[in-house]
N, C-alpha and C positions, 0 to 999 in steps of 0.2 A: 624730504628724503632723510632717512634712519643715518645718523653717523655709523661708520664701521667698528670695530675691534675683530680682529685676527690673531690666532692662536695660531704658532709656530707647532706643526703637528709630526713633526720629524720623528716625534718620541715612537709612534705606532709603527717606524720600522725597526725600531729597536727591542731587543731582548729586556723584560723586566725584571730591572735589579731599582736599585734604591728613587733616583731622580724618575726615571721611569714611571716607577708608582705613584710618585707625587702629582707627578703632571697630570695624569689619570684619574687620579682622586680628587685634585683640585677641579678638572675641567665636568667632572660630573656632578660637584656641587655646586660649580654656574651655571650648568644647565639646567637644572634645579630651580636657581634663584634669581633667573633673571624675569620671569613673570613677578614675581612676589617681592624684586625689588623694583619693578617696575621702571625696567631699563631698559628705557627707548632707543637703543642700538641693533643694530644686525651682529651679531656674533656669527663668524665663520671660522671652522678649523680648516686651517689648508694643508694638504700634505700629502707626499710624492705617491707616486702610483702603485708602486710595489709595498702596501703595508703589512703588517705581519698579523693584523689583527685591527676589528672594526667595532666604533665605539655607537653603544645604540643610545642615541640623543633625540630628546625632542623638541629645544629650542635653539640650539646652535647645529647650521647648518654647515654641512663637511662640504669642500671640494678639492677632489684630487687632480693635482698636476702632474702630468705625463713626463714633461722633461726631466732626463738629470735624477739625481738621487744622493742622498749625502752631503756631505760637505759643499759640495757643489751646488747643490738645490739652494739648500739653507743659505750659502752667499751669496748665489746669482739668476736663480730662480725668484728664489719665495720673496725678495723686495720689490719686483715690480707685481706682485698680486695684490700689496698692501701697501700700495703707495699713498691710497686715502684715508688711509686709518690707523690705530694703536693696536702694535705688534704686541703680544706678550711671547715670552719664550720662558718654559721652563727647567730646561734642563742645562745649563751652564755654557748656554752657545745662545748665538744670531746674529744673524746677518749684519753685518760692522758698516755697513753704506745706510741703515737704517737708523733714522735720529728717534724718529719717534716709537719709541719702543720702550716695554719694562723687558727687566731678563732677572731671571734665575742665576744666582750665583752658591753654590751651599757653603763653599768653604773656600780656605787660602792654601789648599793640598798643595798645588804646583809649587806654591812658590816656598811657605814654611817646611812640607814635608814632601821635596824634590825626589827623594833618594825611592821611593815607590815607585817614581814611573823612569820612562824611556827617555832619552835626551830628548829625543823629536818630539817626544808630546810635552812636554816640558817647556820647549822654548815656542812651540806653535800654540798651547794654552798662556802660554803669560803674556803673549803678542795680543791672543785673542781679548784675555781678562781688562787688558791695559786701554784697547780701544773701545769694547763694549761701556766700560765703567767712563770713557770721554765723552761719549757718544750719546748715549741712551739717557731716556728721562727720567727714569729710576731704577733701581737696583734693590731689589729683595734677596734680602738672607734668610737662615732658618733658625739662629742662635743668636743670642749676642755677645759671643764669644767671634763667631765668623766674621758679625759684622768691624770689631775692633780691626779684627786679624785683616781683614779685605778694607779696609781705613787704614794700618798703615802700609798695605804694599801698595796700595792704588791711592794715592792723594787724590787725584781729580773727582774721587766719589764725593769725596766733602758731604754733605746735606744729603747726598741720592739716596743713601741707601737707608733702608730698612727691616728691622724682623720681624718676619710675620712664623712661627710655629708651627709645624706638622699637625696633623692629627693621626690616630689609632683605629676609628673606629670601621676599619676595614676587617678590621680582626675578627666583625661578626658580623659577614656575610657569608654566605656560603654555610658549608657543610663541614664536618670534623669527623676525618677517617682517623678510627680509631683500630682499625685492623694492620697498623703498623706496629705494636706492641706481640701481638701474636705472629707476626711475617718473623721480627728480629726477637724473638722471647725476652721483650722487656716487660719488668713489672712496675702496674701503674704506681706515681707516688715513692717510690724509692731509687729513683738515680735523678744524678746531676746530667744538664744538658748544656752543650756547647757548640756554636756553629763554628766548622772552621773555613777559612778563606785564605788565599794565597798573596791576599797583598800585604806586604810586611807591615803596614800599621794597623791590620786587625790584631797583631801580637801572639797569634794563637801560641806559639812557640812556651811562652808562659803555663798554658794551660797542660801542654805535654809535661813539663819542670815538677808543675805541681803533683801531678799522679806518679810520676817516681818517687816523691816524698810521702808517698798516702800507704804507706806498708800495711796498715789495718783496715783499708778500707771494705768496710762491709758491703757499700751499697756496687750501685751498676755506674757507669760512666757513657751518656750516650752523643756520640760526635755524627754531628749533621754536616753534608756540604763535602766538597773535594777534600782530599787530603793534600797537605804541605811536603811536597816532594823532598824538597832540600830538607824540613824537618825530621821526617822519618825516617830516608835513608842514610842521615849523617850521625846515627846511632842506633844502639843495640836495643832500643825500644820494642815492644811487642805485644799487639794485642793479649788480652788472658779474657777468662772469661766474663768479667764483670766490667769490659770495656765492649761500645758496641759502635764499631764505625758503620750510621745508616746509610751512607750516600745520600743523591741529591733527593731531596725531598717534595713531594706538592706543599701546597698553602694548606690543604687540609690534614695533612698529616702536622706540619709542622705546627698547627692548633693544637690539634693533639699532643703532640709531648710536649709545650708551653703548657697547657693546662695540665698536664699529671704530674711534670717538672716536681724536683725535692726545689731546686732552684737554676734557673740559669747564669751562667757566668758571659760576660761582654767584657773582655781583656784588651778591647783598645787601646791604642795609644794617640790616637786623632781622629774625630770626626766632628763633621760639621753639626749634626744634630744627634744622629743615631738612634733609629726606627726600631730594629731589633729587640733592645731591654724595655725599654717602652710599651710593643706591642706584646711583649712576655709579662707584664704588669701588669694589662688590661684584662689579659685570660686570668688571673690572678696567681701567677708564679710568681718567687720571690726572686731577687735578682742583686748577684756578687759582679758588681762593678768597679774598673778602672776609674781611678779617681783623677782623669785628664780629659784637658780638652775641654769639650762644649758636655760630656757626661753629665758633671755633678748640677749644671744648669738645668739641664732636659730633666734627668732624672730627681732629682729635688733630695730631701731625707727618707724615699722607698728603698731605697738598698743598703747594701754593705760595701763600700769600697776597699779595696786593696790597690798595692801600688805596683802598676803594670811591668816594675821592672824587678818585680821582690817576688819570686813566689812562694819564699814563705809566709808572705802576709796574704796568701789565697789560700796556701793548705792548711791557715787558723782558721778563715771564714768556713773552707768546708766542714772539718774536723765540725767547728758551731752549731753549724747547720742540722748536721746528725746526733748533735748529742740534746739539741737542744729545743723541743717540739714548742715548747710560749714562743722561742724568737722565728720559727720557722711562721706560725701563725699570725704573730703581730709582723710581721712583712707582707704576709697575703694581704691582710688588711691595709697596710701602706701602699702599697704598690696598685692596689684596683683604685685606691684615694687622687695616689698621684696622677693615673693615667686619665680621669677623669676631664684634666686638662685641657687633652688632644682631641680637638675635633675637627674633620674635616668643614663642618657647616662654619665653623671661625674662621677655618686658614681662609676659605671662599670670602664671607664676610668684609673680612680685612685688604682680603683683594679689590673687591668692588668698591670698597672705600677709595685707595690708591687709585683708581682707575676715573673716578669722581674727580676728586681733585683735577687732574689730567685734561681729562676733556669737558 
């Protein structure tokens, strides 16, 4: 009889933002590889009934469980379906009654940069972080910045944890809607592109700073994503015409202006790996980054750094950028170098290793 491994499949109720995607891109390059690594286990994802979305596999078989949903499944459901086997969880949760398990952890958010979230999630993630990291047979990070940072709030990881890297190369499936330049009369190759988000360690607040200092700016300014409510209305800020707020975007669009991009800017001030500048690399934009956190790691010498909390050291880089077509060039070419990297087939890879060792 086949030993088990079970996939915490929670992630397919959930909305795809960052860990979401990971888990998705990781579980499709085990499906992949587990003929060709010739891993004589049953692989099952389990996961609650109501999913938002169904993954088409052909060697890891799905079963959904009807009870429960949420938080509630994940700690008192999903442990007795995987009592016989090695749980993996990716997205920064599972079941705490479960020993034999790996988990996904990205980063040390709750506990280093508290002031993002809610007290409640705050103190019910560091409960969660503290027993997962006692509990569990190993612990995967995505930098080795996270891993230090989740070593020193969590002692008990000692030896568990490890980093295994993201990959990119999702960036080229699918298709590239390029009719979002003619929707919002952008032209290709001549603006800067920035996503913005409302959790105060995306930083965006920098990147408004910096456009009130850009008095000459010839080119377009193109901001993807919600806009920052407390940003915008706590000043006399104003769209004009060579700023262009697109809204939320598909994957195909936002190929698209990676790829026509003058360059993108990632004005972080914490993340655990940070997908974004990364997958704006692979399409070959060049890319003005925050010089904190797990950035300068992920990202390597492809970009330009400024410092998250100075925008005048972002309206030098842009000012750069335009005056100056060799360094706009020799970034494209760093940056498709660096991303060269990130492959989903290693992140898998390095998984099945850990999972070796294990059982």
């Amino acid at each position: 009889m086949k030993q088990k491994i079970y996939i915490n499949g929670r992630f397919l109720t959930q909305r795809i933002t960052g860990v979401q995607r990971v888990a998705e891109e990781i579980v499709k390059r085990l499906d992949e590889k587990i003929t060709e690594e010739k891993l004589e286990k049953e692989v099952i994802l389990l996961t609650p009934k109501a999913t938002l979305r169904d993954m088409p596999l052909k060697n890891i078989k799905v079963k959904k469980i009807r009870f429960l949903s949420g938080h509630l499944w994940e700690q008192f459901i999903l442990p007795f379906y995987c009592l016989n086997g090695l749980l993996i969880n990716f997205c920064n949760t599972g079941p705490v009654l479960k020993r034999n398990q790996i988990v996904y952890l990205h980063d040390a958010a709750v506990f280093s940069k508290p002031e993002g979230y809610s007290k409640k999630f705050v103190m019910l993630y560091k409960m969660l972080f503290r027993l997962l990291a006692w509990r569990s047979r190993k612990v995967i990070t995505v930098s080795d910045f996270s891993k230090q940072e989740l070593k020193e709030y969590l002692p008990t990881l000692s030896e568990k944890v490890t980093t295994i890297h993201l990959g990119i190369d999702h960036m080229f499936d699918g298709d590239i809607d390029t009719k979002i330049f003619d929707k919002h009369n952008i032209i290709p190759g001549n603006y800067m592109l920035a996503v913005s988000s409302m959790h105060p360690n995306k930083n965006f607040k920098i990147v408004i700073e910096a456009l009130r200092k850009l008095d000459d700016f010839k080119g377009q300014f193109v901001i993807a994503g919600g806009l920052q409510k407390n940003v915008f209305s706590s000043s006399s800020f104003e769209f004009d015409n060579n700023v262009m707020h697109v809204g939320y975007v598909t994957d195909e669009e936002l190929k698209a202006l990676y790829q026509n991009a003058k360059a993108f800017i990632f004005p972080s001030v914490y993340e655990g790996f940070g997908l974004p500048p990364v997958e704006a690399m692979s399409l070959g934009c060049p890319v003005l980054a925050s010089n904190a956190a797990s950035i300068p790691e992920v990202c390597g010498d492809a970009p330009l750094y400024f410092d998250p909390y100075d925008s005048e050291s972002l309206v030098r880089l842009i000012e750069d950028i335009y005056k100056d077509n060799e360094l706009v060039q020799r970034l494209k070419k760093q940056s498709e170098t660096q991303s060269e990297k990130y492959r989903w087939e290693q992140t898998a890879q390095k998984l099945i290793n850990i999972i070796k060792t294990i059982q």
